[in-house]
C-alpha positions as CSV (number, residue, x, y, z in Angstrom):
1,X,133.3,100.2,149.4
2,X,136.8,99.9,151.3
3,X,137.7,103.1,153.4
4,X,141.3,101.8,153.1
5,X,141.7,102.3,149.3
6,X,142.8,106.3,148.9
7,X,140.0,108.5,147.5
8,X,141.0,111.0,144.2
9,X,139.1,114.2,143.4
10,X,138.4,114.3,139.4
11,X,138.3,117.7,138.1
12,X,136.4,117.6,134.7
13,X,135.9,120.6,132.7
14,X,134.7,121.8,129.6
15,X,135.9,125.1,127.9
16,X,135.1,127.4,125.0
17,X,137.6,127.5,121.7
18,X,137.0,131.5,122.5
19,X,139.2,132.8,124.1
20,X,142.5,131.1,123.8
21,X,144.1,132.1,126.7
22,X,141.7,130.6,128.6
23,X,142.7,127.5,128.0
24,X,146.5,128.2,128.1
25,X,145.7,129.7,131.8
26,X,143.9,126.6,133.1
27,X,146.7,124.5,131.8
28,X,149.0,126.7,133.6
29,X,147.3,126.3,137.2
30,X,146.7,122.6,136.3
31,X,150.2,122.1,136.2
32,X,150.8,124.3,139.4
33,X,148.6,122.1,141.8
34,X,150.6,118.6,140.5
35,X,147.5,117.3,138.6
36,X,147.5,114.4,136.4
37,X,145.7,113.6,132.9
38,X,143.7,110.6,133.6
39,X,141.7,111.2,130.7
40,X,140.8,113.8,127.9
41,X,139.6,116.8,129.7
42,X,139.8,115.2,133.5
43,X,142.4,115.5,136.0
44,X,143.1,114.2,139.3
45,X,144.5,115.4,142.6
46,X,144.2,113.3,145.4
47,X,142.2,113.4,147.8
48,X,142.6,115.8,150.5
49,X,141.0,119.3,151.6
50,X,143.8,121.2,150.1
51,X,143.2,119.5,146.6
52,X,139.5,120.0,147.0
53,X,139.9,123.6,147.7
54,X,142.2,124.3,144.6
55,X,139.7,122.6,142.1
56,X,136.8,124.4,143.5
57,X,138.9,127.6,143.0
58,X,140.0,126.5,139.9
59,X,136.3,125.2,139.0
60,X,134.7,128.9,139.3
61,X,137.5,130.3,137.7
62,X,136.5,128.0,134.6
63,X,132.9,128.5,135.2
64,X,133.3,132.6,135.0
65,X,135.4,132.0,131.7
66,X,131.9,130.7,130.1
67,X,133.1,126.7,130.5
68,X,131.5,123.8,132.6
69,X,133.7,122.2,135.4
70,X,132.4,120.0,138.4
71,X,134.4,118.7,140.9
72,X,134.2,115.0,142.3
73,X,135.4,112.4,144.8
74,X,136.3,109.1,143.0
75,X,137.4,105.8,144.2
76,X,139.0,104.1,141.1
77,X,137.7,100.2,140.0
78,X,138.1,99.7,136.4
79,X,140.6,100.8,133.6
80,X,143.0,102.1,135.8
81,X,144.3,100.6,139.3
82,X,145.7,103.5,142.4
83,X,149.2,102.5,142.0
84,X,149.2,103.2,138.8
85,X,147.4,106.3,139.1
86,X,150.1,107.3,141.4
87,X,152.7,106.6,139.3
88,X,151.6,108.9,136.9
89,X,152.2,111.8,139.9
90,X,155.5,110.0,140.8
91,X,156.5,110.2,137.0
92,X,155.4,113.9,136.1
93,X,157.3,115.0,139.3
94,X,160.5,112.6,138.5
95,X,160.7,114.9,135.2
96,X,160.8,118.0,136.7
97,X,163.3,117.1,139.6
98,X,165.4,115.7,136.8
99,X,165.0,118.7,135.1
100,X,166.4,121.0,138.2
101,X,169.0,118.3,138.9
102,X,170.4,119.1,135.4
103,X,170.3,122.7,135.4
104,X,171.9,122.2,138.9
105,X,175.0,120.3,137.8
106,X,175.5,122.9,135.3
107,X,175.7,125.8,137.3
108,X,178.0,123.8,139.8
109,X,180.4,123.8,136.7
110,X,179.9,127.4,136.3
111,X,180.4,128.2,139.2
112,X,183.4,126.0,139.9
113,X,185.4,128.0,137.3
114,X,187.5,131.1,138.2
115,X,185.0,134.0,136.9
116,X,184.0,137.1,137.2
117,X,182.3,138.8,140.3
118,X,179.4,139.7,137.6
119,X,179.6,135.9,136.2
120,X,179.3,134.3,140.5
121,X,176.2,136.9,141.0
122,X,174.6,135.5,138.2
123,X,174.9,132.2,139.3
124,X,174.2,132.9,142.6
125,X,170.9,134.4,141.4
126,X,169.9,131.5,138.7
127,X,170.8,129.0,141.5
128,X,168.0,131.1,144.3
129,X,165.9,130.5,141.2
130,X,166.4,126.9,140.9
131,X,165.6,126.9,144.7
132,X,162.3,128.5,143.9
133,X,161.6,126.1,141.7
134,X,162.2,123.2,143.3
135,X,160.1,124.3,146.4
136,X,157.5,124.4,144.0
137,X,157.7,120.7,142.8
138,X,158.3,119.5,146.0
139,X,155.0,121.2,146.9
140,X,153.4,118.7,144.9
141,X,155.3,115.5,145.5
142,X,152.4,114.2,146.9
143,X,153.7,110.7,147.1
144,X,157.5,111.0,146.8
145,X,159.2,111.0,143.8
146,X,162.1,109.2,143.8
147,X,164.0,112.4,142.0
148,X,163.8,114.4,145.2
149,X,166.9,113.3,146.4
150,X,169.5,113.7,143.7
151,X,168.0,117.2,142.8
152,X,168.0,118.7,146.1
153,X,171.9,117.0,146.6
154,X,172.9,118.5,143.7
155,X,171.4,122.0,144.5
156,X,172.3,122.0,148.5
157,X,175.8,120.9,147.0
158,X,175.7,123.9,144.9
159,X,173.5,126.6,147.4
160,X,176.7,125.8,150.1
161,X,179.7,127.8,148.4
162,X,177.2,130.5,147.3
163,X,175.6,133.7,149.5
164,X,172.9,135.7,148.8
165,X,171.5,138.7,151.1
166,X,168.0,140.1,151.2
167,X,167.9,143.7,152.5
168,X,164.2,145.3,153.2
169,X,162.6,148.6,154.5
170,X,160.8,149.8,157.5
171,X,157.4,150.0,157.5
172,X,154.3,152.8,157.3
173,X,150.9,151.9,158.2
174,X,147.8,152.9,158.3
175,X,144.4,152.1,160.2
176,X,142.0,150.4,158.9
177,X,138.5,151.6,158.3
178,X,136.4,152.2,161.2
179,X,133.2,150.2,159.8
180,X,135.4,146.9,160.2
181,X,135.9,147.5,163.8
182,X,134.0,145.1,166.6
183,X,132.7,142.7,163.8
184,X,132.0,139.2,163.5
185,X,134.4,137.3,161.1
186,X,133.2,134.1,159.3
187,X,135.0,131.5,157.2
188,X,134.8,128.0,156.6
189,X,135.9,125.3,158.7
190,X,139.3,123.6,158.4
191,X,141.1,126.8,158.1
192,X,144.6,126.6,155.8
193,X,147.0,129.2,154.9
194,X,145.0,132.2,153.7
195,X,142.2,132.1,156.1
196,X,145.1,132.0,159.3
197,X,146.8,134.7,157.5
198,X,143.4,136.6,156.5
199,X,142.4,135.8,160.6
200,X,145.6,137.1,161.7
201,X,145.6,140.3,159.8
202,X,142.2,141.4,160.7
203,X,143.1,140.7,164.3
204,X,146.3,142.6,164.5
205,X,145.8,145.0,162.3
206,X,142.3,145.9,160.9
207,X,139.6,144.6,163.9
208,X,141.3,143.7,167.2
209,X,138.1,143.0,169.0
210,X,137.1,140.2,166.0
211,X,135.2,137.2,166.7
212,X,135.5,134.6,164.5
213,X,133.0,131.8,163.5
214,X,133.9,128.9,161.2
215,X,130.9,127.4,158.8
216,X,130.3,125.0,156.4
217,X,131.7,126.4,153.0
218,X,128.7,126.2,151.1
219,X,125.1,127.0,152.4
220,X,125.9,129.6,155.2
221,X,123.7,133.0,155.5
222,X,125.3,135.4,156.8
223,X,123.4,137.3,159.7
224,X,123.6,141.3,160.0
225,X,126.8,141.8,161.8
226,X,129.1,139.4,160.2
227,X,131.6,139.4,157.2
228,X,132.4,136.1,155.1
229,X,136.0,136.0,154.2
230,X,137.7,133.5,152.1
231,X,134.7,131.9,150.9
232,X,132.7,131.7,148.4
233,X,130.6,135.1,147.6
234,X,132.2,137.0,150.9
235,X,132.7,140.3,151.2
236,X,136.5,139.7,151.3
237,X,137.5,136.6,149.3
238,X,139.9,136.0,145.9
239,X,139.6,138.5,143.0
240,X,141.6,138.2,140.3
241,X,145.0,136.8,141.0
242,X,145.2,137.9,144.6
243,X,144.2,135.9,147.5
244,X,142.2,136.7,150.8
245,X,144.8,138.1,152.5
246,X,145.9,140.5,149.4
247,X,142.6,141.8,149.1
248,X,142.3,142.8,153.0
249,X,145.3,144.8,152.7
250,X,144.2,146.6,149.5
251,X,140.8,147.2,150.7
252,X,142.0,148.5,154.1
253,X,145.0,150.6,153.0
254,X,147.8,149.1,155.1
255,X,150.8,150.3,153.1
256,X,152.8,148.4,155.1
257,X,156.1,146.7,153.0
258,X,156.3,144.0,155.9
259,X,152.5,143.1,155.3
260,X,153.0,143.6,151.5
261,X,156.3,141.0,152.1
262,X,153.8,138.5,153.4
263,X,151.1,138.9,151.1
264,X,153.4,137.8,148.5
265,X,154.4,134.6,150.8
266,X,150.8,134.1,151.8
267,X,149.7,134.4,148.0
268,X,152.4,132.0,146.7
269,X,151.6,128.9,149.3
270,X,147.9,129.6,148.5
271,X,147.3,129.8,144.7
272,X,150.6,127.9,144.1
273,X,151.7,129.8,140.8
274,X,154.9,131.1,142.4
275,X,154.3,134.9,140.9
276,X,156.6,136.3,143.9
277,X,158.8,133.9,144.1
278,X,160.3,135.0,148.1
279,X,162.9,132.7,149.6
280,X,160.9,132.5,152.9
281,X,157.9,130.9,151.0
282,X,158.7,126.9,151.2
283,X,159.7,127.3,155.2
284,X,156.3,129.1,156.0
285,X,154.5,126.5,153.6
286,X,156.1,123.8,156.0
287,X,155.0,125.6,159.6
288,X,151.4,126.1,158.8
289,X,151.1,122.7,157.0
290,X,152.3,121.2,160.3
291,X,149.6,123.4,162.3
292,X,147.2,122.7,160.5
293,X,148.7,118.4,160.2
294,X,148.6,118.7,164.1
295,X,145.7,121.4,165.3
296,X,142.1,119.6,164.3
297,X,140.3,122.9,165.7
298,X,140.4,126.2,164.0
299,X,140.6,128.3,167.2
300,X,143.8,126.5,168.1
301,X,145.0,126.6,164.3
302,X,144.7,130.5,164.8
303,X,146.1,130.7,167.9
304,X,149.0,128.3,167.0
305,X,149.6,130.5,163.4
306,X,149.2,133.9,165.0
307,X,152.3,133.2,167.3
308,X,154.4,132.2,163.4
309,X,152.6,135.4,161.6
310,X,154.2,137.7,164.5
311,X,157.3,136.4,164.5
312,X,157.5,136.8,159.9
313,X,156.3,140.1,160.5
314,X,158.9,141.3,163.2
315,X,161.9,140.2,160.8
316,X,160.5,141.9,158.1
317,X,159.4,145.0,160.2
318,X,163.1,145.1,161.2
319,X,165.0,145.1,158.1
320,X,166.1,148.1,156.1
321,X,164.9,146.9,153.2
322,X,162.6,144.5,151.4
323,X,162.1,143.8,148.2
């Protein structure tokens, strides 16, 4: 088998008729990662840890809804070559920049006409929206739509005669409990944007004497004096619709609006479904993809994220206000 051909992970899953939602809600965070029909019931992602992650997230999410999902790595040979496999990508993504690039031009002709303060505030907010949304799809460009270009134009054209302020409050928080204090901190290997952000709160904020192990994701015991997080059946991991880092600030009681500000960044990047919807969200997304593009060891991924994580939390500690 070639090792130059690219590899795709196949998500196929089965679910119930009962209930509907389910069904609607997989959809949903199908179409949030960028994955493709290839056919029926399976999807495809390519290749890489992020995508693996997502689909095993996505996989026990099906699996607690009372469906079957298994996740697998595939090298295509019949039916259906790579190229065109990635021009289904290319052509799901071209629809949604084209999309945007509409909805673009036609707030540049709103906004090009002599309105109303009230009329220009609403523009200004649809096109922060727009932003948002193309942040998102470009999130999942994994091979590079040829769309990009003309939709982000249009939108820098029309983000460059319009301002927008953020304003956010000072901060109150509290100590965490004293039975997370001196502990040993596991999570898996190849740590991405929750498990820095998770690492970096504990360290800061919840355990400053923390030690951190990294393991395989799967198979791990835990000995006596260590807590999982971010993985599969931790003590601090996903539940519900919040990530790692959400549920460490819940459980520890930081009410902190700075913190509270980055768990909504943190969550965003992580479970891709854009629920918060912060302007700082596709610039963080960049940094730590480039830490972890350029860092191969966790310790340095840390190290390397800790030093972005303090720096996000100062500005938010130092505004008035945050939303």
């Amino acid at each position: 088998m070639s090792t130059d051909r690219p590899r795709w992970l196949l998500l196929i899953h089965q679910l119930p008729a009962k209930p509907a939602y389910a069904r609607v809600k997989v959809w949903r965070r199908l179409q949030t990662l960028g994955a493709v029909t290839v056919k029926g019931a399976v999807y495809a992602l390519p290749g890489t840890t992020e995508a693996r992650e997502d689909f095993a997230w996505l996989a026990k999410e099906i699996v607690e809804s009372g469906g079957e999902a298994i996740v697998c790595e595939a090298t295509l040979a019949e039916g259906l070559s790579d190229a065109e496999l990635q021009a289904l990508f290319d052509a799901a993504r071209d629809e949604d920049y084209g999309r945007i690039a509409t909805e673009a031009r036609e707030l540049a002709a709103r906004s090009s006409e002599r309105a109303s303060d009230g009329a220009l505030a609403e523009v200004t907010s649809l096109a922060a929206r727009l932003r948002k949304q193309l942040d998102a799809v470009v999130a999942i460009d994994f091979f590079g739509a040829e769309g990009r270009a003309i939709a982000e134009g249009l939108l820098s054209g029309l983000e460059a005669g319009l301002k927008q302020e953020d304003e956010a409050v000072g901060e109150t928080i509290t100590s965490a409990p004293s039975t997370l204090k001196d502990r040993v901190w596991v999570t898996r290997q190849g740590v991405q944007v929750d498990r820095i952000a998770s690492a970096w709160l504990i360290r800061r904020f919840i355990d400053p004497a923390a030690h951190f192990k990294f393991v395989p994701g799967t198979g791990y015991a835990p000995q006596p004096d260590e807590l999982r997080f971010d993985m599969f059946e931790g003590e601090f991991t996903h539940k519900g619709d919040r990530c790692t880092f959400e549920v460490l600030i819940g459980h520890t009681g930081l009410a902190d609006p700075a913190l509270r500000a980055m768990g909504e960044i943190i969550h965003d990047i992580d479970l891709k479904d854009d629920k918060y919807g912060r302007e700082e969200t596709a610039g963080v997304r960049s940094l730590i993809a480039g830490i972890a593009a350029s860092s191969p060891d966790d310790e340095q991924r840390l190290a390397r994220g800790a030093a972005l994580l303090d720096d996000l939390y100062s500005s938010f500690a130092g505004k008035k206000e945050i939303r």
